[in-house]
C-alpha positions as CSV (number, residue, x, y, z in Angstrom):
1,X,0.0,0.0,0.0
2,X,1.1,3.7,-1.1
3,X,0.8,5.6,2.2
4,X,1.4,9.5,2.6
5,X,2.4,11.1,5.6
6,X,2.9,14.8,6.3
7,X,5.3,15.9,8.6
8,X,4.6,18.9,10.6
9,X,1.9,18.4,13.2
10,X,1.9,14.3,11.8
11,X,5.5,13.0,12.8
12,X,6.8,15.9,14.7
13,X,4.5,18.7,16.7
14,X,4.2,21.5,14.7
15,X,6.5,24.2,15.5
16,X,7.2,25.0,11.6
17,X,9.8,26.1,10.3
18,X,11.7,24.5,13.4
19,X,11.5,20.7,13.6
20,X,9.0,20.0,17.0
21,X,9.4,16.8,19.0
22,X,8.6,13.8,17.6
23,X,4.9,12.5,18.0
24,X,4.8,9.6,20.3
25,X,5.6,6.4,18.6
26,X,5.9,7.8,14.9
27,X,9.2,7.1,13.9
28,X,8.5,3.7,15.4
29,X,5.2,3.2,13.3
30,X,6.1,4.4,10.3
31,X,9.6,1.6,10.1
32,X,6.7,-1.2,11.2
33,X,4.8,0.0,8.3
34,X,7.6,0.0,6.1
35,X,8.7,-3.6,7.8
36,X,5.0,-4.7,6.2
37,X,6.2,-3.4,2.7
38,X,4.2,-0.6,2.5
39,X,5.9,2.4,0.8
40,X,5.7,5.3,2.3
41,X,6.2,9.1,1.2
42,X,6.8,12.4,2.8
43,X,4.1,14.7,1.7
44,X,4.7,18.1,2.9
45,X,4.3,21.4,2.3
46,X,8.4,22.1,3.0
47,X,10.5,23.4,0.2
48,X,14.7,23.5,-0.3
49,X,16.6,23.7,3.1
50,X,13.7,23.1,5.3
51,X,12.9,20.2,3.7
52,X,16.1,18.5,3.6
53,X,16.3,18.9,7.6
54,X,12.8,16.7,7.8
55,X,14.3,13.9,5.0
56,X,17.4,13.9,7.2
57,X,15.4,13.6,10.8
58,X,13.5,11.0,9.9
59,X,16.7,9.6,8.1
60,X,18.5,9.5,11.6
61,X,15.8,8.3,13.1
62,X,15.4,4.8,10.5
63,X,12.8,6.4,8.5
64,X,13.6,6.5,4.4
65,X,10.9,7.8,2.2
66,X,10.1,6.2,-1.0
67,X,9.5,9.2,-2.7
68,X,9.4,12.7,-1.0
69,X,6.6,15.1,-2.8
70,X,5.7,12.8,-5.7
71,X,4.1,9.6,-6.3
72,X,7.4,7.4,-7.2
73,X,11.0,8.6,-7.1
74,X,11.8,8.3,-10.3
75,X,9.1,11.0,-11.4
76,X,9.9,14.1,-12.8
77,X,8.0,17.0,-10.4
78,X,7.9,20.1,-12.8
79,X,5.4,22.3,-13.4
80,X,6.8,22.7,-16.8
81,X,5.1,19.0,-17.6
82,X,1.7,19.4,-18.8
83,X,1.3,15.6,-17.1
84,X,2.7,16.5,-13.9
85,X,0.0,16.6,-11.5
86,X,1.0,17.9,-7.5
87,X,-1.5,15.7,-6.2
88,X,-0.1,12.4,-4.7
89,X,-1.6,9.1,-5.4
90,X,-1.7,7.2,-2.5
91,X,-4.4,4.5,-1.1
92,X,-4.2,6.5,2.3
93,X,-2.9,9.5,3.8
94,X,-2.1,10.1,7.6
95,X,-2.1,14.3,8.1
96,X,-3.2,16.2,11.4
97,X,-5.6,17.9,9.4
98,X,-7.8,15.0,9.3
99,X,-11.3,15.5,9.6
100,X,-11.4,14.5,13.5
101,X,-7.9,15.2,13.8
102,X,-4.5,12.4,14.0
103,X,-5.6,9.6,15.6
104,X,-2.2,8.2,17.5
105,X,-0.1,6.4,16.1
106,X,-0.8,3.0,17.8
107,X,-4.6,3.5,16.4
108,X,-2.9,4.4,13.4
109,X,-0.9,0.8,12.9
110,X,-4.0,-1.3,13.8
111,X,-6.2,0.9,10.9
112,X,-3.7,0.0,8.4
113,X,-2.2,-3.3,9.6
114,X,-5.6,-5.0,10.3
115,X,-7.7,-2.6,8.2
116,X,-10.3,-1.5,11.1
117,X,-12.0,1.7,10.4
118,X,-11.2,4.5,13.0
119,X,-14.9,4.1,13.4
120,X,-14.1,0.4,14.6
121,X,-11.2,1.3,16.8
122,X,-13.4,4.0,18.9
123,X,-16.3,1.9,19.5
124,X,-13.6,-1.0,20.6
125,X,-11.9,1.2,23.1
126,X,-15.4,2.5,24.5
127,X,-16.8,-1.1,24.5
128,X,-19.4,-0.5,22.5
129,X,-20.4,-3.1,19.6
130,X,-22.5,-2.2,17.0
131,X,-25.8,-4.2,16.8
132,X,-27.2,-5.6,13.5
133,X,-31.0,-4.7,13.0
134,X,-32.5,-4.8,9.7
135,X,-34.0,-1.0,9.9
136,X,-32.8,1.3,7.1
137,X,-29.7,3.3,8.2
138,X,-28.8,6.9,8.0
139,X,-25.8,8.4,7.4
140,X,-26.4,10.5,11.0
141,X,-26.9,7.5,12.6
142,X,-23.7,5.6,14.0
């Protein structure tokens, strides 16, 4: 699986342009992930300098992006390209400007690695098991 991952406010707490303190368990999750062959890439809004610092944080902390910015390494990211397109294609992106904000990154692992729905990890840490009736659902109703 393609996975991109922003890095201010997502592995680090965001004190851009300064590097914050890494998020509890990131670094850790992310070389998991990459242990169960996903690829991952770096999908941030950093540029030049500033963005080297991030590749080479995570990169002395175990944590070496498949791409950075772009959908494969190999691809050619200028806007001169008429098929260049800045949006990333990945099956899933992990940003702190998720609707409902970053889970953490334990929740995070079990989403991907055992494909629950964040909807399924909430209602398993609040012990609540959805019941199967046979009325018609809403999309209100949970």
């Amino acid at each position: 699986m393609v996975i991109a991952v922003d890095f201010d406010g997502t592995i680090v707490e965001n004190r851009y342009p300064e590097i914050g303190e890494e998020r509890p368990f990131a670094t850790e999750t992310l070389k998991m992930l990459q242990r169960h062959h996903h690829q991952l890439i770096l999908w941030t809004c950093r540029e030049g300098k500033l963005l080297d610092e991030a590749i080479q944080w995570c990169h002395e902390r175990g944590v070496d992006f498949w791409a950075v910015n772009r959908d494969y390494p190999e691809e050619n990211g200028t806007q001169n390209n008429n098929n260049f397109s800045r949006k990333i294609k990945a099956d899933l992106f992990i940003d702190d400007r998720n609707v409902g904000g970053l889970p953490d990154w334990g929740e995070i692992y079990h989403i991907i690695v055992e494909r629950k729905s964040y909807r399924h990890i909430l209602r398993d840490q609040m012990g609540m098991y959805e019941e199967h009736h046979h009325h018609k659902k809403h999309w209100w109703n949970f």
